[in-house]
C-alpha positions in Angstrom: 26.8 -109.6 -4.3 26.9 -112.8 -4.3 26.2 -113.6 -7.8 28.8 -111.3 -8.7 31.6 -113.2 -6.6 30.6 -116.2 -7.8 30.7 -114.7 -12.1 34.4 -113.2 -10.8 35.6 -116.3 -9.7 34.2 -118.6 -12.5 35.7 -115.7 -15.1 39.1 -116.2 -13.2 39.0 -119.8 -13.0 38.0 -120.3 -17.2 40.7 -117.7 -17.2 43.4 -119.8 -15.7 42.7 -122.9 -17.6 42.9 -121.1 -21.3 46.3 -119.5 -19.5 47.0 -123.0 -19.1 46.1 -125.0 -22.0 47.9 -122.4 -24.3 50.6 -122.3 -21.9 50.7 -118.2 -21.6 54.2 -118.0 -20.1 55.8 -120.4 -23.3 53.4 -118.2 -25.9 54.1 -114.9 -24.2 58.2 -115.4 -24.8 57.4 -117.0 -28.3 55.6 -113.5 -29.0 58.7 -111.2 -27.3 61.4 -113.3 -30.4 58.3 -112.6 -32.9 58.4 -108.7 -32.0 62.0 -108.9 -31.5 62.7 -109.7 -35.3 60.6 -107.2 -36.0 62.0 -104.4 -35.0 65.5 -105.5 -36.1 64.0 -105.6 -39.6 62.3 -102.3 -39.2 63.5 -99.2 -40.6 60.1 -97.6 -39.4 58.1 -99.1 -36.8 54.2 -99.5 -37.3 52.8 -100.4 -33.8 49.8 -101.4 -35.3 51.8 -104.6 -37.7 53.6 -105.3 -34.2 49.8 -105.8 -32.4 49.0 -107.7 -35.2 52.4 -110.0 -35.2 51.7 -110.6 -31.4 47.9 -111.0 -31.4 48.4 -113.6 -34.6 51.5 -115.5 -33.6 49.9 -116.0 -29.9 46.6 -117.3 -31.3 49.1 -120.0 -33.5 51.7 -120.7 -30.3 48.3 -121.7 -28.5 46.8 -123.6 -31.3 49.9 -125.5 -31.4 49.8 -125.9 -27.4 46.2 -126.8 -27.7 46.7 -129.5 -29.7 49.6 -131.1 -28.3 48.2 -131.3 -24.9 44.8 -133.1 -27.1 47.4 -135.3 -28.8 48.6 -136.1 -25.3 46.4 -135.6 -22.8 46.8 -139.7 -21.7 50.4 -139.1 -21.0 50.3 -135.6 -19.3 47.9 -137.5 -16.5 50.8 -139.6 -15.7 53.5 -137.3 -15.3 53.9 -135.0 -12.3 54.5 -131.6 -14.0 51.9 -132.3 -16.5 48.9 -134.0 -14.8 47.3 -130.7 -13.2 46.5 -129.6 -16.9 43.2 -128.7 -17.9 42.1 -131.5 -20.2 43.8 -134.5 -17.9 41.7 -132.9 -15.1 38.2 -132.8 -16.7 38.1 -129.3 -16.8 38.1 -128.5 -20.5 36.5 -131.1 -22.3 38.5 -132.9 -25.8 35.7 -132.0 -27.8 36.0 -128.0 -26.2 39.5 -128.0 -26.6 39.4 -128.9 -30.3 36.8 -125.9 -30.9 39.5 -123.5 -28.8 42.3 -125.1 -31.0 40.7 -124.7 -34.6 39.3 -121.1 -33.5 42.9 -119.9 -32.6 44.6 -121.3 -35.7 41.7 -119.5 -37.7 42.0 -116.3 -36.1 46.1 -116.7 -36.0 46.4 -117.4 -39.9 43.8 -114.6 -40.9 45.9 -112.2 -38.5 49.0 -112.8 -40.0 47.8 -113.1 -42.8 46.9 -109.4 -42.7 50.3 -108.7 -42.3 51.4 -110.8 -45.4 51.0 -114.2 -47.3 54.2 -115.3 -46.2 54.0 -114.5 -42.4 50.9 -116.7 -42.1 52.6 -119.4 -44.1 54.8 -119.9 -42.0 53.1 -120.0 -38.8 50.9 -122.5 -40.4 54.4 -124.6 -41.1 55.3 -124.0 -37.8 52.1 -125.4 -36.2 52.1 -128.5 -38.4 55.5 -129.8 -37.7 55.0 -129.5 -33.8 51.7 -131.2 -33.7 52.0 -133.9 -36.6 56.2 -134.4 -36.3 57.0 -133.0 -33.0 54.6 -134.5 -30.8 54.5 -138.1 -32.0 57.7 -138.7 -32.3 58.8 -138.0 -28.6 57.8 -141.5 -27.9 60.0 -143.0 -31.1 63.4 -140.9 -31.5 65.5 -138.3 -29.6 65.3 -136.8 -32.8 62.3 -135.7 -31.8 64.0 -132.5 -30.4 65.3 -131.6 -34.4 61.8 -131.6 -35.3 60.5 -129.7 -32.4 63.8 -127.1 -32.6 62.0 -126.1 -36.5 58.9 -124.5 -35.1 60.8 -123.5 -32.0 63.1 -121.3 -34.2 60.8 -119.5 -36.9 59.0 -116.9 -34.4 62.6 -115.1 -34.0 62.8 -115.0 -38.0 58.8 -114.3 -38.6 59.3 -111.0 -37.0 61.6 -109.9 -39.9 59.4 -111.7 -42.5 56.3 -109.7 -41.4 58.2 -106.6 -41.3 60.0 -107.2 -45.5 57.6 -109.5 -46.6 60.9 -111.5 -47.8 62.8 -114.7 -46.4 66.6 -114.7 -47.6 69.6 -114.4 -45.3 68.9 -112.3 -42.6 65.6 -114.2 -41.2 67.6 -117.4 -41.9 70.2 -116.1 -39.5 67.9 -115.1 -36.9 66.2 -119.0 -37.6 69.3 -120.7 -36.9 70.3 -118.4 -34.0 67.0 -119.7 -32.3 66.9 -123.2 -33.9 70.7 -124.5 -32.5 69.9 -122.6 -28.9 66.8 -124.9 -28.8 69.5 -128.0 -27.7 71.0 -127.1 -24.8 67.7 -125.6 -23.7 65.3 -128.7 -24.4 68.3 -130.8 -23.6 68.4 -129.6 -20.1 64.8 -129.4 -19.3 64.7 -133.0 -20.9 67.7 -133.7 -18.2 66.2 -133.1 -15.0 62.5 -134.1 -16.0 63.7 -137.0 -17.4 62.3 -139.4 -14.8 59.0 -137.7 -15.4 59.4 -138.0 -19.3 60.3 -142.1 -19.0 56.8 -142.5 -17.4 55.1 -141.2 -20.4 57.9 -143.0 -22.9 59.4 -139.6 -24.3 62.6 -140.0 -25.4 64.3 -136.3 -25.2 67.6 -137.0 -24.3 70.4 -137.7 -27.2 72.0 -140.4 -25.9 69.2 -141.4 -24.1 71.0 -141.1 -20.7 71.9 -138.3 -18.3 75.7 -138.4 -19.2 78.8 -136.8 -20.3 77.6 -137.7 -23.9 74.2 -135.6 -23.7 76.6 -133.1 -22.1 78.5 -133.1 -24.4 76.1 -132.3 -27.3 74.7 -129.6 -25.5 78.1 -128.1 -24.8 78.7 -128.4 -29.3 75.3 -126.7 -29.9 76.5 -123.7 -27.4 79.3 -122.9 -29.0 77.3 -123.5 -32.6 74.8 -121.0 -31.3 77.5 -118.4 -30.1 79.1 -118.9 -33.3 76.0 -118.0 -35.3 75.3 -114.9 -32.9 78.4 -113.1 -33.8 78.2 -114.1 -37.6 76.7 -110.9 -39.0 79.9 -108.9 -37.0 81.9 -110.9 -39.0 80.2 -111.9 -42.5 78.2 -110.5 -45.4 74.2 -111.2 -43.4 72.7 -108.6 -45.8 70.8 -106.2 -43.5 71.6 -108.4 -40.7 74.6 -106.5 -39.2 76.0 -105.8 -35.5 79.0 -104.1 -34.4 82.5 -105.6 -33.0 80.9 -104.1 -29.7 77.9 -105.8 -29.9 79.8 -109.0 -30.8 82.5 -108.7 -27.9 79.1 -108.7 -25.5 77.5 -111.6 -27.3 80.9 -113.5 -26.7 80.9 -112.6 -23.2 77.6 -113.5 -22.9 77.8 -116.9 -24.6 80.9 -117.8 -22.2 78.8 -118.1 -19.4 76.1 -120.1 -21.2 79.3 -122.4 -22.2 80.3 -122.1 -18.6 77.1 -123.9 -17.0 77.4 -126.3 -20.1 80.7 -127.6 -18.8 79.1 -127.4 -15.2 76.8 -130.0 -16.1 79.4 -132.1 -17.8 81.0 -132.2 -14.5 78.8 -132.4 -12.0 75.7 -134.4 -14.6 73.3 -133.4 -11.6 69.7 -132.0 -12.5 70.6 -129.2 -10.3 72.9 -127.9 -12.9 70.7 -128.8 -15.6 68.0 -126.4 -14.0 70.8 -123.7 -14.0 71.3 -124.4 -17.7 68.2 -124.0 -18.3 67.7 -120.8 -16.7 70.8 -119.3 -18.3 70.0 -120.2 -22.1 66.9 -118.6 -21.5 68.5 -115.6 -20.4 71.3 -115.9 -23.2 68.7 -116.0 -25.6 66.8 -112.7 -23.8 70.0 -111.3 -23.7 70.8 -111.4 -27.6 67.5 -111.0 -29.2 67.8 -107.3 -27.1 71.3 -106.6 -28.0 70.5 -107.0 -31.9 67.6 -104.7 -31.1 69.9 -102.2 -29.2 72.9 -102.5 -31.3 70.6 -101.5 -34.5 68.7 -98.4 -32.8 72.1 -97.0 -30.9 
């Protein structure tokens, strides 16, 4: 019996450190924007491409993770959120991590690859701009957080390309829907885990202080992003479409997003930076199942 305890709990802790090192939670809600385009592609849905969509594209969300955390395993030991990672405390070695890295971008590309050709191209875009532009220049340039907002923003839009087979307007809507949210979201994580960030040299925020100019631009890409969200109730999106209903909610919706933006321009406190956070992840939530609603009701 003892044996058996002792298997359980090694199981559960190897368990917890691949949770960790492909960060489950981030990979998990990159897999719910992946599914979510599909189904507002689909006119039928095949369960069996959606298994495949979220099997692949969290096998390349992990790679991607993998790496990064390889890339910056010095730094993550000297930050406070970070230093409790796997590889910064010995408990997956570099040279296992690599193996787990390369065998989840293998299994990812031939996944989606199953789907189509151009699903697994552009996960494979998406991993190479986080790990080779992303993640090196967080120490160099705020503009770090452009690069990063590319792979950030093509889950939501390879949904719709795995469901067609075909990029044109409607997955670029759904790209730049997730691409200017990425802002005010990184933006405010980058706000109150900026002391944290300084001690490994990432520079996140735009200005490079917390301050009504950072507040600013995140308060501009809010109303960018709600702009976006409503454009296929008011242009020609293709198959992209909503209705004025769907639109008048999304408004609504975005308001109090832009409400906590102006919050933080006020009060510039990491306490409302945390809130801001929590909100645009909610906003975001919130459209991605309005589209899917809007289209099915």
């Amino acid at each position: 019996m003892t044996q058996v305890v002792a298997l359980v709990e090694h199981f559960k802790s190897r368990f917890n450190d691949f949770k960790a090192i492909t960060k489950m939670g981030l990979s998990l809600s990159v897999v719910f924007s992946c599914i979510s385009g599909y189904l507002i592609a689909a006119e039928n849905i095949d369960i069996s491409i959606i298994l495949l969509l979220a099997l692949g594209g969290y096998c390349m969300v992990g790679a991607s993770n993998v790496f990064n955390q390889i890339i910056e395993r010095e730094l993550d030991g000297l930050m406070q959120r970070t230093k409790s990672r796997p590889i910064p405390m010995k408990k997956i070695s570099i040279v296992n991590s690599f193996i787990i890295g390369v065998l989840l971008t293998l299994a990812g590309l031939t996944i989606l690859y199953s789907i189509n050709e151009r699903t697994a191209i552009f996960a494979a875009v998406s991993i190479f701009i986080y790990t080779s532009v992303y993640t090196p220049l967080k120490q160099i340039t705020p503009l770090s957080v452009f690069a990063g907002a590319i792979p950030g923003a093509i889950p939501f839009m390879l949904g719709w390309v795995a469901c067609t087979g075909e990029f044109g307007i409607e997955p670029g809507i759904l790209f730049m829907i997730q691409f200017f949210w990425q802002f005010p979201h990184f933006w405010s994580i980058a706000w109150f885990l900026d002391d944290d960030y300084k001690k490994a040299g990432f520079k996140m925020l735009p200005t490079g202080d917390k301050d009504k100019g950072t507040a600013l631009q995140i308060i501009a890409y809010i109303i960018w992003t709600i702009l976006i969200c409503i454009a296929p109730a008011i242009f020609n999106t293709g198959r992209l479409t909503i209705s004025n209903y769907a639109a008048v909610l999304i408004v609504i919706i975005g308001m109090i997003f832009l409400y906590y933006g102006f919050r933080l321009f006020k009060n510039q406190s990491s306490k409302e930076a945390k809130k801001l956070m929590l909100v645009s992840i909610l906003f975001l939530t919130s459209i991605q199942l309005i589209y899917i609603i809007d289209k099915f009701i």
